[in-house]
C-alpha positions in Angstrom: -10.9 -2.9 3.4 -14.0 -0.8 3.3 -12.3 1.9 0.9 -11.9 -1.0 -1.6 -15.8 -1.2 -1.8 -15.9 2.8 -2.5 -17.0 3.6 -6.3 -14.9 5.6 -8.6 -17.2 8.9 -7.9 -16.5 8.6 -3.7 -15.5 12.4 -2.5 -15.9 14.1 -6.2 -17.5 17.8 -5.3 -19.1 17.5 -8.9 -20.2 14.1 -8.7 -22.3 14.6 -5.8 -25.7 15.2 -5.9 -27.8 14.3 -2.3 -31.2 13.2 -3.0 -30.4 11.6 -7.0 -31.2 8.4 -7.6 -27.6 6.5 -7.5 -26.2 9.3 -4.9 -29.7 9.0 -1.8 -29.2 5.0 -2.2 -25.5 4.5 -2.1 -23.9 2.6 1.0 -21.5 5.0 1.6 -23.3 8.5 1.1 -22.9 9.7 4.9 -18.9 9.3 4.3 -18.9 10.8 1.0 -20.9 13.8 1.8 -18.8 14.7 4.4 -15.7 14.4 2.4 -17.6 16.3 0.0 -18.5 19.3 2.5 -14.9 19.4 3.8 -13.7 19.5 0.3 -16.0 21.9 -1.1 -15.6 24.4 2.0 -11.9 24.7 1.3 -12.8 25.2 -2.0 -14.6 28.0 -1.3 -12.2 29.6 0.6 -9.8 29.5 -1.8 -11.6 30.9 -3.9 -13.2 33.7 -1.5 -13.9 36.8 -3.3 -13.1 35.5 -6.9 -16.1 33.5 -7.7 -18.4 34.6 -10.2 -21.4 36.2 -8.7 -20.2 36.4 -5.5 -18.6 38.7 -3.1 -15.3 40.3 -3.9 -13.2 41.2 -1.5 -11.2 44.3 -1.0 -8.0 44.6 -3.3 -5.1 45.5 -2.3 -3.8 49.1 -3.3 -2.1 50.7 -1.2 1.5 49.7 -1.6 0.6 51.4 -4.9 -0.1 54.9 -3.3 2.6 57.2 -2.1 3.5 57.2 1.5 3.5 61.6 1.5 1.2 63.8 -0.9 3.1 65.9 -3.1 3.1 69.6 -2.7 1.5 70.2 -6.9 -1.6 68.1 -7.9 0.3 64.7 -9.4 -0.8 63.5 -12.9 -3.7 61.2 -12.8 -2.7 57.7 -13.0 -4.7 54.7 -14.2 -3.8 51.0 -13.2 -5.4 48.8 -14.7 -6.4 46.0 -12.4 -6.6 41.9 -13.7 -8.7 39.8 -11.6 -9.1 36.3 -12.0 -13.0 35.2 -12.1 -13.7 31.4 -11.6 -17.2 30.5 -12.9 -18.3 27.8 -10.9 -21.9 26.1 -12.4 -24.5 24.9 -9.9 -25.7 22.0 -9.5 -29.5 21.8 -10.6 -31.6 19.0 -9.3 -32.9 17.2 -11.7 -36.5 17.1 -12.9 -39.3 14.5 -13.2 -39.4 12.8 -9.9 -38.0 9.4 -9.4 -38.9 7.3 -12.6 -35.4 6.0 -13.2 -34.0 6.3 -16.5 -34.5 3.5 -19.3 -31.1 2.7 -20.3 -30.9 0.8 -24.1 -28.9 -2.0 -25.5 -25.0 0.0 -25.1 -26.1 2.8 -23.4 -25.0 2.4 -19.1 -25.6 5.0 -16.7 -22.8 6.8 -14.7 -22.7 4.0 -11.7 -22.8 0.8 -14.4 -20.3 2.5 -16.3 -17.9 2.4 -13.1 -18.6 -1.2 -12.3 -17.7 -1.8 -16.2 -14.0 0.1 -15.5 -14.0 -2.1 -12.3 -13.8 -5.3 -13.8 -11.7 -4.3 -16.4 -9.2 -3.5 -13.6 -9.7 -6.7 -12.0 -9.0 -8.5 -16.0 -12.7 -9.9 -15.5 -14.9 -10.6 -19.0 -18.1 -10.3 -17.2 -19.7 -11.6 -20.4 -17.8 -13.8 -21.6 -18.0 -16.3 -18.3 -21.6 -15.8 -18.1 -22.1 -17.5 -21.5 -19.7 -20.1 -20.2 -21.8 -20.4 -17.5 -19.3 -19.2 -14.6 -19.4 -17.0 -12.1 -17.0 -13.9 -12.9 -16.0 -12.7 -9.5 -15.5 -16.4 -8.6 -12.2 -15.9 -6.2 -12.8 -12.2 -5.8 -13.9 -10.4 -2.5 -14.9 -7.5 -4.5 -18.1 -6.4 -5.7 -20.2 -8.5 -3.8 -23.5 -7.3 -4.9 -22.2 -7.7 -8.6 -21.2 -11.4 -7.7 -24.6 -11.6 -6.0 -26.3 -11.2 -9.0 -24.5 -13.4 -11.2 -25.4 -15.9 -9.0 -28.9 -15.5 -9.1 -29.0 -15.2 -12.8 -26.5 -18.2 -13.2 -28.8 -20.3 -11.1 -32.3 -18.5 -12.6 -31.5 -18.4 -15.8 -33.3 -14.6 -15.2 -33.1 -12.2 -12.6 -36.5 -11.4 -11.2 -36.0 -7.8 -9.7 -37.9 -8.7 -6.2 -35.6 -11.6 -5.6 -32.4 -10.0 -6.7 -33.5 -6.8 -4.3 -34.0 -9.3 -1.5 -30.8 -11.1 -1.8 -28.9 -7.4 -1.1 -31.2 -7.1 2.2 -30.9 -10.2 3.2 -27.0 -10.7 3.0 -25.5 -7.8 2.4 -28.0 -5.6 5.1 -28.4 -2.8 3.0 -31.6 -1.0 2.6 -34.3 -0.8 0.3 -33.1 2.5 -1.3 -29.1 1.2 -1.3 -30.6 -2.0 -3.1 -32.8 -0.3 -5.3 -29.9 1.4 -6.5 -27.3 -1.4 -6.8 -30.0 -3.2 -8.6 -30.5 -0.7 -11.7 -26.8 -0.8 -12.1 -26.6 -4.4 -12.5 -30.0 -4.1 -15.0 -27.9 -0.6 -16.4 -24.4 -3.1 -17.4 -26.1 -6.3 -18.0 -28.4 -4.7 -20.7 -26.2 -2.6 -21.8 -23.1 -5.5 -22.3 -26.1 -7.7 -24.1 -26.1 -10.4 -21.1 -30.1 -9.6 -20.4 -33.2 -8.1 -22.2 -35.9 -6.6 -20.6 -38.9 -8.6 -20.3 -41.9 -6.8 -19.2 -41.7 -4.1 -15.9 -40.3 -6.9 -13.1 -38.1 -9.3 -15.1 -35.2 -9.5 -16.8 -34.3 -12.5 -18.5 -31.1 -13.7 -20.3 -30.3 -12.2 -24.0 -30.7 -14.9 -26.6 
């Protein structure tokens, strides 16, 4: 069931950037970057010689030639030639360190915006049984670090970001980076959606 757990962007050549924030502290980057690789070097290859920039390779010509030379200098013919060029961008790192991004009230990053298409899959109004004071993935096996925080914050009435980040090592195993991550989406959706407000640098407390 582990592919279940896999986010939207899993094995997307241009989704992947190794060493951004949401990318360096996902669960499943070692898979995903392998996928990636494998992916991108067939890409390459069939691409070889048509890339932008890059080397082209010899074209083929001859079966344009004739196979004897003619006895009188033969007209000069010019073919004209149409290759196909593929611009391909690069991927540039992004500047200023790793301050993570201040997300406002409607505005969710790339990862939150994937957990938001998640639970509309599942049917799940995230804020509407939060007000009612339920647990959304109640009965679900998905998402657990989602349900994990709704949990906290049902029981809280806040979510303190030490606690939440300590409830992800402590029963989900992840690492610090992996629940650094997971933890600015949930802060990403939950502001975003209007179920939290910022209060001050380490808490987030429930939207009134």
């Amino acid at each position: 069931m582990e592919h279940l757990e896999r986010p939207g962007c899993f094995g997307f050549v241009v989704c992947y950037e190794p060493g951004s924030e949401f990318c360096s502290g996902c669960n499943h980057e070692e898979a995903c970057a392998a996928v990636v690789s494998e992916r991108r070097t067939a890409l390459e290859k069939l691409l070889a010689g048509r890339v932008a920039g890059g080397a082209r390779g010899p074209l083929k010509r001859a079966a344009m030639r004739p196979s004897v030379a003619p006895a009188t200098p033969a007209p000069v013919v010019h073919i004209a030639v149409v290759e196909t060029v593929v611009e391909i961008k690069a991927e540039v790192p992004k500047r200023g360190g790793s301050e993570p991004k201040r997300y406002a009230a409607g505005e969710m990053s790339k990862k939150a915006r994937q957990l938001d298409e998640s639970l509309k899959r599942l049917n799940i109004n995230a804020v509407e049984s939060l007000k009612a004071g339920r647990n959304p993935m109640e009965g679900f096996d998905r998402l657990s670090f989602f349900k994990i925080a709704c949990d906290l914050l049902l029981a809280d009435g806040a979510l303190d970001r030490a606690k939440l980040h300590k409830a992800y090592t402590d029963n989900l195993g992840w690492d610090s980076k992996t629940a650094a991550s997971h933890l600015s989406i949930i802060a990403s959706y939950m502001v975003a959606t209007g179920i939290l407000a910022v209060d001050g640098k380490m808490l987030i407390r429930v939207a009134r």
